[in-house]
NULUMZA-729168 format. One record per residue (C-alpha): x, y, z; residue number from 1. Coordinates in nm, 4 decimals. Layout:
BEGIN
x, y, z, i
X, Y, Z, NUM;
...
This chain:
BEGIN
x, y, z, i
-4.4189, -2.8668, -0.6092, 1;
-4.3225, -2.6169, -0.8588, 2;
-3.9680, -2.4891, -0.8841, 3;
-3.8846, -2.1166, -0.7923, 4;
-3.7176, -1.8762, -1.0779, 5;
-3.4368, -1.6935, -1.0893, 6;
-3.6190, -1.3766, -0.9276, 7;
-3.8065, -1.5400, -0.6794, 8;
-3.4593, -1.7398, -0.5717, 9;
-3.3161, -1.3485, -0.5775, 10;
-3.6124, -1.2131, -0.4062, 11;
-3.5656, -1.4407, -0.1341, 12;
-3.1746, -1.3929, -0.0566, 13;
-3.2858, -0.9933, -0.0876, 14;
-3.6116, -1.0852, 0.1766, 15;
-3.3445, -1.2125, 0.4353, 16;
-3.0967, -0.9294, 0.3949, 17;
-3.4139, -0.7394, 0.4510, 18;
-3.5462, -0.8795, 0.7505, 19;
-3.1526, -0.8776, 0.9081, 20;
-3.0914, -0.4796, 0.7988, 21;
-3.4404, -0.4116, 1.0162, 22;
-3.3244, -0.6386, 1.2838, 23;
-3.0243, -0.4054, 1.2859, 24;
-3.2319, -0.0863, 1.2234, 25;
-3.4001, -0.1777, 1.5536, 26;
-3.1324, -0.2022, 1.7785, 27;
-3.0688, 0.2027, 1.7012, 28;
-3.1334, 0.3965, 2.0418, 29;
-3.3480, 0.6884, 2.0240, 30;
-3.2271, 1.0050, 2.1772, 31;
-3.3268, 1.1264, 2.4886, 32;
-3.4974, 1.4634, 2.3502, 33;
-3.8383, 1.3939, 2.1894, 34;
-3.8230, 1.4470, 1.8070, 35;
-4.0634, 1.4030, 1.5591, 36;
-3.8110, 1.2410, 1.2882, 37;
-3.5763, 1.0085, 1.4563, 38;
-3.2353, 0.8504, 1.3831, 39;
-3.4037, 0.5119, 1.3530, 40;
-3.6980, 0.6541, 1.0928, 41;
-3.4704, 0.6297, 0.8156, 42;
-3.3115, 0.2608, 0.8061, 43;
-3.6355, 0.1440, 0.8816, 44;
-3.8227, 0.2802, 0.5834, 45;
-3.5012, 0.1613, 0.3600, 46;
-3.5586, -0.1733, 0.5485, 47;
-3.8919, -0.2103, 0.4870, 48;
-3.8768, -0.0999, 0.1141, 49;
-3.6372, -0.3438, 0.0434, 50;
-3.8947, -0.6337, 0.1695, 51;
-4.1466, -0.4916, -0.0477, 52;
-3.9769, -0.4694, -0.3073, 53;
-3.8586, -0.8291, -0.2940, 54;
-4.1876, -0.8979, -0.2377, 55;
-4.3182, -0.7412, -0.5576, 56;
-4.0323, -0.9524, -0.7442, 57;
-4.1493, -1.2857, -0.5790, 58;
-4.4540, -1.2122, -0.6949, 59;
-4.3282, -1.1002, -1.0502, 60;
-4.4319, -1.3657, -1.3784, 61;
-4.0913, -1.4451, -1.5959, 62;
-4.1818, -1.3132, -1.9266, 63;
-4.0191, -1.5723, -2.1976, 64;
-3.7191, -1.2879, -2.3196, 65;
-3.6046, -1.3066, -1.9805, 66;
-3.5039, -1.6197, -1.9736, 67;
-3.3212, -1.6938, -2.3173, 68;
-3.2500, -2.0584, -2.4137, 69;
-2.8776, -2.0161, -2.5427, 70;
-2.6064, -1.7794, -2.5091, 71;
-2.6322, -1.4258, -2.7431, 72;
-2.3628, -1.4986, -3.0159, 73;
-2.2419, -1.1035, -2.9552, 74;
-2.1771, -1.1708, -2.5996, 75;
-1.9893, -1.4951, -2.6839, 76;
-1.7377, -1.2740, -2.9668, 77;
-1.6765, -1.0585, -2.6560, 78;
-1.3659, -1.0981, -2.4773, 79;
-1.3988, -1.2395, -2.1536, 80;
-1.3777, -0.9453, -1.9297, 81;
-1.6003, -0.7399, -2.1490, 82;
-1.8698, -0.9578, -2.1097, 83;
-2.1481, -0.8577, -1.9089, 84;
-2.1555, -1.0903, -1.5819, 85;
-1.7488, -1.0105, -1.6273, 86;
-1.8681, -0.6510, -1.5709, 87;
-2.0773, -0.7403, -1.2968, 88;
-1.8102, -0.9315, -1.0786, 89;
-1.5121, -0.6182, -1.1828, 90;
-1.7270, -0.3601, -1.1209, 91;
-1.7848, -0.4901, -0.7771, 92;
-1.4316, -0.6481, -0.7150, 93;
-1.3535, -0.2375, -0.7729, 94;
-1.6335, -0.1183, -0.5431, 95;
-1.4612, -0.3527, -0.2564, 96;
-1.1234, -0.2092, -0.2897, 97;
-1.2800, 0.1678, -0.2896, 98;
-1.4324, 0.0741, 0.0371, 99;
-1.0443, -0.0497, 0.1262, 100;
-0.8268, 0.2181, 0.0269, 101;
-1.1145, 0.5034, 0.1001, 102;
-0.9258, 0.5772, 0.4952, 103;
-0.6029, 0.5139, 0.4011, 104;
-0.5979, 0.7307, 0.0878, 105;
-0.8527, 0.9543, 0.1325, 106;
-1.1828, 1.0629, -0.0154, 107;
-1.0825, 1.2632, -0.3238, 108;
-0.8025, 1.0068, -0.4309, 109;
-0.9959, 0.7122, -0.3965, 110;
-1.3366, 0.8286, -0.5538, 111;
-1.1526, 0.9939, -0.8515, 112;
-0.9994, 0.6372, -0.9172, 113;
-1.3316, 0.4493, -0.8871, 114;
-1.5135, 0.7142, -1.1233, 115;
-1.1800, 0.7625, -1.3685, 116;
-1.1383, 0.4189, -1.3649, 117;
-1.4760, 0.2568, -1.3937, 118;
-1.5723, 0.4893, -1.6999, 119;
-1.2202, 0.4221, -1.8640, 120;
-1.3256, 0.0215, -1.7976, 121;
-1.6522, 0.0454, -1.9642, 122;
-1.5117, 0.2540, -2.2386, 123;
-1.5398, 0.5863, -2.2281, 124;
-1.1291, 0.7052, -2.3924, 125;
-1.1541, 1.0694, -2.3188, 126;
-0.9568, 1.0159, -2.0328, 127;
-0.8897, 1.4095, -2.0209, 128;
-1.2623, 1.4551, -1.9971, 129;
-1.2960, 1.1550, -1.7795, 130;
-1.0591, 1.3086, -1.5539, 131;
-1.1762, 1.6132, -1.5232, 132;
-1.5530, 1.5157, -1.4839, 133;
-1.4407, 1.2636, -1.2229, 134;
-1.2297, 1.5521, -1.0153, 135;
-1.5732, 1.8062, -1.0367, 136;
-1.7850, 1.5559, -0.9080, 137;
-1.5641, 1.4415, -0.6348, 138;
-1.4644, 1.7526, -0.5449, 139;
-1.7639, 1.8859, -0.5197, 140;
-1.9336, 1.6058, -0.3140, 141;
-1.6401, 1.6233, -0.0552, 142;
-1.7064, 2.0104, -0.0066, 143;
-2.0533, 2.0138, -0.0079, 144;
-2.0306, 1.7294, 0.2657, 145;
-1.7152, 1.8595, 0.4605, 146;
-1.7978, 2.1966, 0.4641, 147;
-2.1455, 2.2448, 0.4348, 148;
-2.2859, 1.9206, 0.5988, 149;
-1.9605, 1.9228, 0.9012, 150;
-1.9379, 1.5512, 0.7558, 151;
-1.6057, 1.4052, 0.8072, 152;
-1.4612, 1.2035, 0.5119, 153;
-1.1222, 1.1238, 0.5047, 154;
-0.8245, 1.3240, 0.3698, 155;
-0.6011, 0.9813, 0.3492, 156;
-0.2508, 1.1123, 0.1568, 157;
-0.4075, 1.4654, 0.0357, 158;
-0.3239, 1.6902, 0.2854, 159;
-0.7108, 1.9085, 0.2624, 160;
């Protein structure tokens, strides 16, 4: 019996996510008026793109540079939350409090924190620059959704 790599060990946890999101993608009704592109059509095309593409990376051969025998001597010289799986578990310890404080503090506040702070984390010291690109981008997705789209995102403390 041969042993499964990395990929094929992340292919599978990404096949059952997969298979659940199209379980779920299923149970959304249809609407009573006959339309050619229903609310279902799109969850189940993300659903089953995500099984073939954790098909494809079952099926994937590990080249030898991806799997290096010892630790890069630059990573190990980098402080421990600068190191990249560090990145990996702050970025998303940051995306999970977005998802938090996004009702309670609104769209605009929360975003503008993520993006500010996310670029400040990874390095980027213009914070002027940062701030301002941050505010444009947020500012323009919540007006392009709230008024243009009639999506509602929430104002939390910012009284829009």
């Amino acid at each position: 019996m041969t042993r499964l790599n990395a990929n094929q060990i992340l292919a599978l946890c990404l096949a059952l996510v997969a298979v659940g999101y199209l379980a779920m993608a299923w149970q959304i009704p249809n609407f009573p008026l006959p339309r050619p592109v229903d609310s279902d059509l799109f969850p189940k095309v993300l659903g089953f793109t995500l099984l073939g593409l954790s098909l494809l990376l079952f099926l994937e051969k590990p080249k030898a540079q991806d799997t290096p025998d010892e630790l890069d001597a630059d990573e190990q010289a980098l402080p421990l939350l600068m190191r990249p799986w560090s990145r990996v578990v702050i970025t998303s310890i940051a995306i999970a409090t977005y998802a938090v404080l996004l009702a309670p503090i609104g769209f605009v506040v929360a975003s503008t924190t993520l993006c500010f702070g996310l670029a400040w984390y990874y390095g980027y010291r213009r914070h002027g620059v940062n701030l301002a690109a941050s505010l444009g981008v947020v500012l323009t997705l919540y007006l392009t959704m709230t008024k243009v789209m009639g999506v509602y995102l929430p104002t939390g403390i910012l009284p829009l």
